[in-house]
C-alpha positions in Angstrom: -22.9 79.1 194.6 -19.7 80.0 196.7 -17.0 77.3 197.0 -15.9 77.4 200.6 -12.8 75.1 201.8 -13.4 73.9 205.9 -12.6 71.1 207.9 -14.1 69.4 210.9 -11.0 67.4 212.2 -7.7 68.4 212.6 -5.0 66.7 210.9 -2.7 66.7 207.6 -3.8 68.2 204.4 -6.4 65.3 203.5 -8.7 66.7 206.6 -9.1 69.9 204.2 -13.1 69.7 202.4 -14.9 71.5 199.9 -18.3 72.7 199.9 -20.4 74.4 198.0 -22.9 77.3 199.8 -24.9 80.1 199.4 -24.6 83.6 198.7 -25.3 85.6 202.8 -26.8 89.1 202.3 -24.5 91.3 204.6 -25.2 92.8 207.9 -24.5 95.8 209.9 -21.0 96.8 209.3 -20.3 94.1 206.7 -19.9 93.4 203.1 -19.4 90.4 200.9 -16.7 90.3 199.0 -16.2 88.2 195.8 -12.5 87.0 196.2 -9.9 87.0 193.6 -6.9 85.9 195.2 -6.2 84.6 199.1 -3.1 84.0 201.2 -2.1 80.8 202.2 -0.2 81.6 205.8 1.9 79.0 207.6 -0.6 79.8 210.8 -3.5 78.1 208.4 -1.3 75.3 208.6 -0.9 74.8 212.6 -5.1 76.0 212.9 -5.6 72.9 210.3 -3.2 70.6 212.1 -4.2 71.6 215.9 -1.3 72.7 217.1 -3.4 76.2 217.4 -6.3 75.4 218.8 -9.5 76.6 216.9 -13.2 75.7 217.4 -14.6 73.0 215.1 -16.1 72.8 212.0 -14.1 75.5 211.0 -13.2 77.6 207.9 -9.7 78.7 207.2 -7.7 81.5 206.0 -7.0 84.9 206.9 -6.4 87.2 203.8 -7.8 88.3 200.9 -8.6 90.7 198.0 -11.4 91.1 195.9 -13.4 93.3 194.9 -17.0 94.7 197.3 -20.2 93.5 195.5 -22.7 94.1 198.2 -23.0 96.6 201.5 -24.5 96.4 204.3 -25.9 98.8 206.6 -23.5 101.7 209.1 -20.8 100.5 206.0 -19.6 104.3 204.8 -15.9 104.1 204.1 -16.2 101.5 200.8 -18.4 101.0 198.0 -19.7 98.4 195.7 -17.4 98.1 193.2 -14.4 99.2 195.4 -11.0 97.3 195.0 -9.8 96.2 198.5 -7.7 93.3 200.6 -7.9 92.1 203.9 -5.6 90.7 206.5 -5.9 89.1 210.3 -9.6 87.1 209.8 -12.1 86.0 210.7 -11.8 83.1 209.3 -12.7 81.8 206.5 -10.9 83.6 203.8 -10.6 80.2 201.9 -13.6 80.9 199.6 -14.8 81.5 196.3 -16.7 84.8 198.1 -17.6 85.8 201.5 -19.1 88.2 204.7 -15.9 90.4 205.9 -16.5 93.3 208.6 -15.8 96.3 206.4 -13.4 97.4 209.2 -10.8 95.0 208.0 -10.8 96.1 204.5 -8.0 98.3 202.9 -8.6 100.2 199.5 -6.2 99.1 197.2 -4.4 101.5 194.8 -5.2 101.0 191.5 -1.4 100.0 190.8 -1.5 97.0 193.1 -3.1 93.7 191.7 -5.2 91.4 193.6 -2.6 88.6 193.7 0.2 90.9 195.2 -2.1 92.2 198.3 -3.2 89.0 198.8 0.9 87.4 198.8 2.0 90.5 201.2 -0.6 92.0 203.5 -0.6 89.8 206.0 2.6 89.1 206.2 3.6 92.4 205.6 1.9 93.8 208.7 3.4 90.9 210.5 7.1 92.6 209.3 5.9 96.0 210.0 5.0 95.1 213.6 8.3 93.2 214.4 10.2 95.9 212.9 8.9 99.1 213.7 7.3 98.3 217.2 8.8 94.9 218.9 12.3 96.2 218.2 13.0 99.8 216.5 14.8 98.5 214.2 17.2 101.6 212.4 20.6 102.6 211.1 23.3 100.4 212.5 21.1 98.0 213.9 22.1 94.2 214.2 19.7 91.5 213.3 19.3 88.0 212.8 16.5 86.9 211.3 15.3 83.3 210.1 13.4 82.1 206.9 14.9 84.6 204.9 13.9 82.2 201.7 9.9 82.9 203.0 7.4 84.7 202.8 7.6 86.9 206.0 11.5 86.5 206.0 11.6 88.0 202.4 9.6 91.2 203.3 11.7 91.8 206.6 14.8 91.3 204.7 14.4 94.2 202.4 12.2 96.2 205.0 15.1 96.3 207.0 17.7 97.3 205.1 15.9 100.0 203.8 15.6 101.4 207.6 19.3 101.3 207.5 20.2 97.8 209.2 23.1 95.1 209.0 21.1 92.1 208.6 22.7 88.6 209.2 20.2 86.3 207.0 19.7 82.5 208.7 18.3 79.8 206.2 18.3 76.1 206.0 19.9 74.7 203.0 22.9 76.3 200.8 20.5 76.7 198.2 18.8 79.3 200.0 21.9 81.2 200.2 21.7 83.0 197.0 18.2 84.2 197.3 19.0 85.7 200.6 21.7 87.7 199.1 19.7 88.7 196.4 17.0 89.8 199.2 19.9 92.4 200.8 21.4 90.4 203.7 24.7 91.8 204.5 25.6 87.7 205.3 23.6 84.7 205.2 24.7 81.5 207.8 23.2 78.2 206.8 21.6 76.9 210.2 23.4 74.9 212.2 23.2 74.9 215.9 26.9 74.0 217.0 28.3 76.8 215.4 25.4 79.7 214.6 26.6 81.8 217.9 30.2 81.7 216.7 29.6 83.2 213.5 27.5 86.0 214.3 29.8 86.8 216.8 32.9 86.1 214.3 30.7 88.5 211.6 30.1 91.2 214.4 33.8 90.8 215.5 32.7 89.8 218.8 29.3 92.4 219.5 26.9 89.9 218.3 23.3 91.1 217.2 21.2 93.8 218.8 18.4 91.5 218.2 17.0 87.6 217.0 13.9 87.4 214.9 13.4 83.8 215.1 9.8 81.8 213.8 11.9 78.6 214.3 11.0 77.6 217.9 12.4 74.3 219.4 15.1 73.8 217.4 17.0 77.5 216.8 15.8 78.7 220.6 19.4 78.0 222.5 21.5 79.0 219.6 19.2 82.5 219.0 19.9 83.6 222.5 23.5 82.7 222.4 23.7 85.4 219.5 23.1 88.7 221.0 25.1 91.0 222.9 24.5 91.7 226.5 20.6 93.3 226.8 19.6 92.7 222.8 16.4 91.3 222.3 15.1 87.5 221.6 12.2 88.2 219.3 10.3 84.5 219.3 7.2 84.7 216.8 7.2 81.2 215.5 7.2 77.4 216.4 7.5 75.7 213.3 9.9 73.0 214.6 7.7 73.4 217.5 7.4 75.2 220.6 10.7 76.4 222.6 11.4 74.3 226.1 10.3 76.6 229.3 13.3 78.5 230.5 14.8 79.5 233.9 14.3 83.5 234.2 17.6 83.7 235.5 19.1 82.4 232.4 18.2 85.6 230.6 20.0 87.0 233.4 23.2 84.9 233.0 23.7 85.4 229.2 24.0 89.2 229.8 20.3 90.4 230.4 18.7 89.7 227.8 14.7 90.4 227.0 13.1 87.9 225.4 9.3 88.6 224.0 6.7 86.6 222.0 4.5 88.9 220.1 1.1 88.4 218.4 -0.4 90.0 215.3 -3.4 90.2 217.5 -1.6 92.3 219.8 -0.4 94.4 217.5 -3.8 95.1 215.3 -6.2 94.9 218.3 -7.8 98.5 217.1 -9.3 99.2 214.1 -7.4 102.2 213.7 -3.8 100.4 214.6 -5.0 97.8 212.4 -5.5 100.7 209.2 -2.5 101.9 210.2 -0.5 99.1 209.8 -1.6 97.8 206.7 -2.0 101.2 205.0 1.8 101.4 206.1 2.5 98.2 204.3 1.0 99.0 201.0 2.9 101.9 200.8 6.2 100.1 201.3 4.7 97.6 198.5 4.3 100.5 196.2 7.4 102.0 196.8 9.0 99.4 195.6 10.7 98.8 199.3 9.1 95.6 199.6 7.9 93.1 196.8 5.9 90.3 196.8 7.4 87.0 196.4 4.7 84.6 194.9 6.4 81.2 194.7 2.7 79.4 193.2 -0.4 79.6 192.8 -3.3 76.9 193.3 -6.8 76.8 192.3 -9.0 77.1 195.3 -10.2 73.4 194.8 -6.3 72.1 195.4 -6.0 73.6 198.8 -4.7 70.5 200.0 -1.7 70.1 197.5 -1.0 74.0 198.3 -0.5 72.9 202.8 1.2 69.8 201.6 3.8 71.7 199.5 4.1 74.0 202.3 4.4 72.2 205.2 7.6 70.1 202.2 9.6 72.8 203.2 9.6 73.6 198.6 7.9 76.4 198.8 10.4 79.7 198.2 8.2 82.3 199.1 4.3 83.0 199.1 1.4 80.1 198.1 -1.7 82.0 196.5 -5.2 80.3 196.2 -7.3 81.5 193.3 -11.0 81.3 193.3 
């Protein structure tokens, strides 16, 4: 039998159920895929929630890694027996085992363990998208970025200093200060509204940032434009105090022509072939040693709802794992 975690309400953690089902022989183009370790991704949280609207009953989860125990037909590029990880759905990746179109499956090297694919793909080609194709990010570049102390923020932080940028780190408690530091950010600000535009400016002496990567939404949105230079880029990719009040174009205009964007990882892996790319690009950088994955702990599959609750405390300090 295959434990499978769903829900068929929105709401907190306690909405979260598990079931037990049956192995499902695999189709054209698919494989099953016996799971050893599965990201837990602050989007599960806002699907589970409602605040993202998905159709009900509904699974959850959107990475994995396990290894291929069955093939179906047209499947040519992995094997039974192959190693491999998964990022970007469907979903459903909260389960014991499970169908996955054998598109979205990336070999995995032999030096790379289940539990560190599963704790960076996704989030990883979330930071390689932002970084290398919402903004260029390079030598010299300015950047603020937000949730240094998490799971995408940790990956982005060390990402981008190793393409050669000045990276002002933004996290929300003193205690966090260290860790950000530790992660390579040339300075780390403890939020604060009143004063968060001053500083970076004060830190740039006066240029302010080139560009904002900001997941915070409501909250960080007025302060986050106020901290770039004439033309930089507002990066919005997240609403987890919720979602940003509507603006007036013209105030873009007014704080020095400024773009402003709010990009998808859909967008971003909408081929097959971008979608290779990207994550091929991010286990490289994982084997390299640029970026490292920062598992803060992991739950049995069964205690899913202890793993969003701990999340959504705002105590987690990097990545949540589920193990079947």
């Amino acid at each position: 039998m295959v434990t499978v975690i769903g829900f068929s309400s929105t709401g907190g953690p306690q909405v979260l159920e598990v079931k037990q089902d049956g192995h499902a022989a695999p189709g054209f183009g698919e494989v099953w895929l016996q799971q050893h370790a599965i990201g837990i991704n602050y989007l599960d949280v806002t699907q589970r929630n409602g605040a993202v609207p998905v159709a009900l009953p509904s699974g959850l989860g959107l990475e994995g890694a396990g290894l291929v125990t069955a093939v179906g037909p047209g499947v040519t590029h992995v094997k039974v027996g192959d190693r491999v990880a998964y990022a970007t759905g469907p979903l459903g990746a909260y389960a014991s085992g499970r169908l996955v179109p054998a598109g979205k499956l990336v070999p995995l090297p032999a030096s790379i363990s289940f539990q560190d694919a599963a704790a960076v793909l996704f989030k990883g080609i979330t930071a390689q998208y932002l970084l290398k194709s919402t903004y260029p990010v390079g030598p010299g570049t300015v950047m603020v970025l937000y949730g240094v102390a998490g799971g995408v923020g940790a990956i982005m932080a060390k990402w981008a200093k190793h393409l050669g940028a000045f990276v002002i780190g933004v996290v929300s408690r003193a205690q966090s200060v260290e860790k950000a530091r530790a992660l390579g950010c040339d300075e780390v600000l403890v939020f604060d509204t009143q004063t968060l535009a001053q500083e970076v400016a004060r830190i740039t002496d006066g240029k302010k940032a080139d560009v904002v990567y900001d997941p915070i939404g409501r909250v960080s949105f007025a302060a986050s434009l106020d901290c770039l230079r004439p033309r930089g880029l507002m990066v919005s990719f997240g609403a987890s105090s919720g979602a940003p009040q509507a603006i007036e174009v013209g105030m873009l205009n007014a704080k020095g022509s400024l773009f402003l964007t709010r990009p998808s990882i859909a967008a971003h892996t909408s081929s097959v072939e971008e979608y290779q790319a990207r994550a091929n690009d991010v286990l490289a950088a994982l084997q390299a040693g640029i970026i490292e994955p920062a598992v803060w702990k992991t739950y049995k599959l069964e205690d899913v709802a202890q793993a969003h609750a701990d999340l959504e405390s705002g105590r987690a300090s990097g990545t949540l794992l589920l193990i079947p």
